[in-house]
Steps between C-alpha positions, in 0.01 A plus 500: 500500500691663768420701833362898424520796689167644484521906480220729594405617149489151361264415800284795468461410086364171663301646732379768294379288233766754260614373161762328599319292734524191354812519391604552911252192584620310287859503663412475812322170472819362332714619761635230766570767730357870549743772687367827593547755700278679798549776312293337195174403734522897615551641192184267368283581819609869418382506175174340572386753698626727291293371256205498707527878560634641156362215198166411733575154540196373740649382837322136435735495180840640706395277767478204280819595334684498800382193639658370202788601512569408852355140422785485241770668745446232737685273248787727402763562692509880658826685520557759812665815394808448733756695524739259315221608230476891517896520502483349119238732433662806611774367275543566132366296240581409149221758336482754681307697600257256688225625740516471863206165499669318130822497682380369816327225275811452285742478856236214620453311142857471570508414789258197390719406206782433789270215652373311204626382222331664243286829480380726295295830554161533426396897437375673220680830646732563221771738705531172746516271199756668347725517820428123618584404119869650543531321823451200334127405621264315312224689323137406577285560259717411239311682249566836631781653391754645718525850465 
């Protein structure tokens, strides 16, 4: 297997308990190394409270949710968004258009590919998928096509 960047809607699937849940569980307990970025534990805090408020998830179940994923985050390694980070995202992409948060993940799943020696992008977000594909990133899922 090889090292993953883990990207927010991946995590959330997880998370979630969405259909592609075990697809995304799966990968990451075959990964030797999990990347992600602070942007990924916001977006999932976001979206759990979110959840919460709009889909009446009970705050015992958010709560638990959460813990989890922290538990998990304390094993992966957490990108800052540094500067060195938001100047590739305010760059083009292969694929455009990308929005504002994919290409901040797509600038730091870069960024990780720089440091090891394999890794591949875990996101079910086709628009990201299709851009990290053309910059020659691993797909993770494999099963999901594209775009």
């Amino acid at each position: 297997m090889t090292a993953i960047y883990a990207e927010s809607s991946a995590v959330l699937s997880w998370l979630l308990g969405e259909p592609d849940a075990d697809s995304v569980v799966q990968v990451l307990a075959e990964a030797e190394a999990v990347i992600t970025s602070e942007l990924t534990l916001v977006e999932c805090s976001r979206a759990l409270i979110r959840a919460q408020h709009v889909e009446g998830l009970s705050e015992a179940a958010a709560l638990d949710r959460s813990s989890r994923l922290l538990r998990a985050a304390a094993h992966w390694t957490v990108l800052g968004i540094t500067s060195g980070i938001t100047e590739r995202a305010s760059a083009r992409f292969p694929g455009e258009p990308l929005r504002t948060l994919d290409a901040i993940h797509l600038a730091s799943a870069l960024a990780a590919r720089g440091a090891v020696d394999r890794l591949a992008l875990l996101s079910l977000d086709q628009r990201l998928r299709a851009a990290a594909s053309r910059t020659g990133l691993e797909l993770l899922p494999a099963a999901l096509d594209p775009a």
